[in-house]
C-alpha positions as CSV (number, residue, x, y, z in Angstrom):
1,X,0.0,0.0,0.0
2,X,1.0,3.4,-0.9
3,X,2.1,6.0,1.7
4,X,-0.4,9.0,1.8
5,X,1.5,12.7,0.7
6,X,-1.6,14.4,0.0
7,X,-0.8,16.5,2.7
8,X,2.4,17.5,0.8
9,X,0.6,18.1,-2.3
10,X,-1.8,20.6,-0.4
11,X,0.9,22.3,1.5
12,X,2.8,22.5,-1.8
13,X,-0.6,23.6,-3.8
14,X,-0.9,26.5,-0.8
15,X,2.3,27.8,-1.0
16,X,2.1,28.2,-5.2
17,X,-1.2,30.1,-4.7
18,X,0.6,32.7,-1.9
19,X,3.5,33.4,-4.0
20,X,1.1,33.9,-6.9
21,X,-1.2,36.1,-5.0
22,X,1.9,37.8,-3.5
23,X,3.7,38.5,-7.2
24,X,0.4,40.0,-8.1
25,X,-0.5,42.2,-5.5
26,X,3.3,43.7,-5.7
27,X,2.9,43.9,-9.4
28,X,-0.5,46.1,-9.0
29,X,1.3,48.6,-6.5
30,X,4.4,49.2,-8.7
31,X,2.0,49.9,-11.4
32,X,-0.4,52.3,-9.5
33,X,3.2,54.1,-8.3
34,X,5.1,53.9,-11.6
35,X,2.6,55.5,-14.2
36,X,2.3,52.4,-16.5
37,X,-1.5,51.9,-17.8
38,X,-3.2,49.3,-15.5
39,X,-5.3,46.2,-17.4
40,X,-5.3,42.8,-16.7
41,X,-3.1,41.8,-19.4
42,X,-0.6,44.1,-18.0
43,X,-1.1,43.1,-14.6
44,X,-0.4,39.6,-15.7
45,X,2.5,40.2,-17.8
46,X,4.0,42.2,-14.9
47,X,3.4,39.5,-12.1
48,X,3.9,36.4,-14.9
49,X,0.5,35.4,-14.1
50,X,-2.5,34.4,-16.5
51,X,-5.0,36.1,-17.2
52,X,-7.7,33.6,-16.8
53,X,-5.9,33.6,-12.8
54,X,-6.6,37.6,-12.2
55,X,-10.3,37.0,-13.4
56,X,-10.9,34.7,-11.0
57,X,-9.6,37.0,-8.4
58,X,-12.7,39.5,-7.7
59,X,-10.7,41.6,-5.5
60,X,-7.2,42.1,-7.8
61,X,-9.8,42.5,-10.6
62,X,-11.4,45.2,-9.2
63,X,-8.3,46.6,-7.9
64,X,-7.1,46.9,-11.3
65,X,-10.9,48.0,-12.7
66,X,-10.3,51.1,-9.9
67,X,-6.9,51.6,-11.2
68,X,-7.7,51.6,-14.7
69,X,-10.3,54.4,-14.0
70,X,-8.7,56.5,-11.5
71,X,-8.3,60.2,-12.8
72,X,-5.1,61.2,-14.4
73,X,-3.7,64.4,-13.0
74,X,-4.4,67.4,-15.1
75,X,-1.4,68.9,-13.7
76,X,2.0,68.8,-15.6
77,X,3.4,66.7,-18.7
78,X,3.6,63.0,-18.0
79,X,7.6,61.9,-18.1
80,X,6.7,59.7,-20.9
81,X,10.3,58.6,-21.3
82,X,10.3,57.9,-17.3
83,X,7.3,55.4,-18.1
84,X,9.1,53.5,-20.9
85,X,12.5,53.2,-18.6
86,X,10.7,52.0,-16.2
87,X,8.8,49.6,-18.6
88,X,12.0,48.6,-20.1
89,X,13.8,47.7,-16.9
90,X,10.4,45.8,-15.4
91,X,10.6,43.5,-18.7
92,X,14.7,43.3,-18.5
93,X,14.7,42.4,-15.0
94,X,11.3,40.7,-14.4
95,X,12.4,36.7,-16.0
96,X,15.3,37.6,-13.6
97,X,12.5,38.0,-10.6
98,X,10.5,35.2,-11.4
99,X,13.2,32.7,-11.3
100,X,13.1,33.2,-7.0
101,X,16.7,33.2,-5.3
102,X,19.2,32.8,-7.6
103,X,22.2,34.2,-5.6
């Protein structure tokens, strides 16, 4: 008779679903702060989720709805080449990220 690891599937299965919670609650604050256009595909992209998993996250969905149509200040000229430096480093670094500790 087989031994019974289901418990070390579940544990396993748990800590997947933090750390994929926790990459995309990270990825929705560095988006609200840095400027860069808040949709789900982005939000995915930026926190290597998929898409189908942010839909089936009411409350990251509707954090990103409320981002998406928060007001843009009137105020000033956006730095648009802050926004693609920014852009460029979060796609240059972000495999980096998403490959945990590597040091």
């Amino acid at each position: 008779m087989r031994a019974d690891n289901i418990h070390h599937l579940t544990e396993a299965a748990r800590r997947r679903s933090q750390t994929t919670r926790r990459r995309a609650v990270a990825a929705l604050r560095r988006m609200a702060t840095s400027g860069l256009p808040v949709t789900i595909d982005t939000l995915a992209r930026e926190a290597g989720v998929s898409r189908s998993w942010i839909y089936s996250q009411p409350d990251l969905r509707a954090e990103a709805q409320r981002l998406r149509d928060r007001p843009r200040p009137a105020a000033g000229k956006p730095d648009r080449w802050g926004l693609i430096r920014r852009r460029a480093v979060s796609v240059l670094v972000g495999p980096l990220g998403r490959l945990g500790s590597w040091r």
